[in-house]
C-alpha positions in Angstrom: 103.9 113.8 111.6 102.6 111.4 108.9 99.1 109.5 108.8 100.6 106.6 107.2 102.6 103.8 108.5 103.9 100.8 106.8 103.5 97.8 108.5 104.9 94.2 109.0 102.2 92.3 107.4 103.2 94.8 103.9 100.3 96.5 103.9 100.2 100.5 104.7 97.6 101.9 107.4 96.4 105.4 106.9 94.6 107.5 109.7 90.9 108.3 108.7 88.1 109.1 110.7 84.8 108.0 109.5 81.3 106.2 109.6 83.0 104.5 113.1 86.8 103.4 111.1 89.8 104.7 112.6 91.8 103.7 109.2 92.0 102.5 105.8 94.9 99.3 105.7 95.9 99.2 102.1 97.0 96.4 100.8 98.9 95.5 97.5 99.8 91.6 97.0 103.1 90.9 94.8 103.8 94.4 93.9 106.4 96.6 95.0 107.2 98.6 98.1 106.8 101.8 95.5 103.9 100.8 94.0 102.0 100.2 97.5 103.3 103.1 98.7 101.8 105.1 95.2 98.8 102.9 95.6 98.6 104.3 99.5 99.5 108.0 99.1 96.6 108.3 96.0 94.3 106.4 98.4 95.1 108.7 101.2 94.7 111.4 98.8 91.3 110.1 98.5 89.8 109.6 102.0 91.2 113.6 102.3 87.9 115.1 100.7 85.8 112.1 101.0 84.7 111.4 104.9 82.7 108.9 104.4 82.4 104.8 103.4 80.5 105.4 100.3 81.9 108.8 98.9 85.5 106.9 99.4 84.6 103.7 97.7 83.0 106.1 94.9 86.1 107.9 94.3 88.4 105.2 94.2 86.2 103.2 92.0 86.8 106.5 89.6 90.4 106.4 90.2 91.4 102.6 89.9 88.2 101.1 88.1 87.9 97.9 89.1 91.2 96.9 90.3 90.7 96.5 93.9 88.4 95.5 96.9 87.1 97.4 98.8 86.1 95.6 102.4 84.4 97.1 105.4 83.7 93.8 107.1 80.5 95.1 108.3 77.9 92.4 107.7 80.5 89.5 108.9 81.1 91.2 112.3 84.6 91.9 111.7 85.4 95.5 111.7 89.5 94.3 111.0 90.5 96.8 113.9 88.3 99.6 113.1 90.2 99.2 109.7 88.5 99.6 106.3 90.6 97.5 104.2 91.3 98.6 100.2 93.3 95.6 98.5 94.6 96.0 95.0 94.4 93.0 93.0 97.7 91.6 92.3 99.1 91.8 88.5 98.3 90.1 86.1 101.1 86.9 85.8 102.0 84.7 82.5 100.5 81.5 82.7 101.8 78.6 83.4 101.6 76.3 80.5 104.0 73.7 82.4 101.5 72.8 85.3 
């Protein structure tokens, strides 16, 4: 039985139980299905030992630096499901000297 699931919107939901969430929704805008999925499984990895909003955001912030968001909705109202939602930024692109 596996905690994660892909979904159709791209993004990969993992089961986790904490501070009221019933899952993290990871999400990975123009990257690859491997690299969400590496993205998701070291996230996963993550919310394993740490059981709680804080501890996780602290750990991933020591994992990824500064590449992601990290959105709990709580403040707006919107508790996205009872998802926590961790989006990694996109790459980095070549600009476009054309426009």
């Amino acid at each position: 039985m596996s905690c994660m699931s892909g979904e159709m919107d791209g993004s990969v939901r993992i089961a986790w139980e904490a501070d009221g969430f019933v899952g993290v929704r990871v999400v990975a805008a123009r990257r690859p299905a491997s690299e969400l999925a590496e993205y998701a499984r070291r996230v996963a990895d993550a919310a394993l030992f740490n059981r709680t909003t804080q501890t996780l955001r602290s750990a991933l912030r020591h994992e990824f630096g500064g590449a992601f968001d990290f959105d709990t909705g709580v403040g707006r109202g919107d508790w996205r499901d009872g998802h926590l939602v961790v989006t990694f930024h996109p790459p980095r692109g070549t600009p476009n000297h054309q426009i």
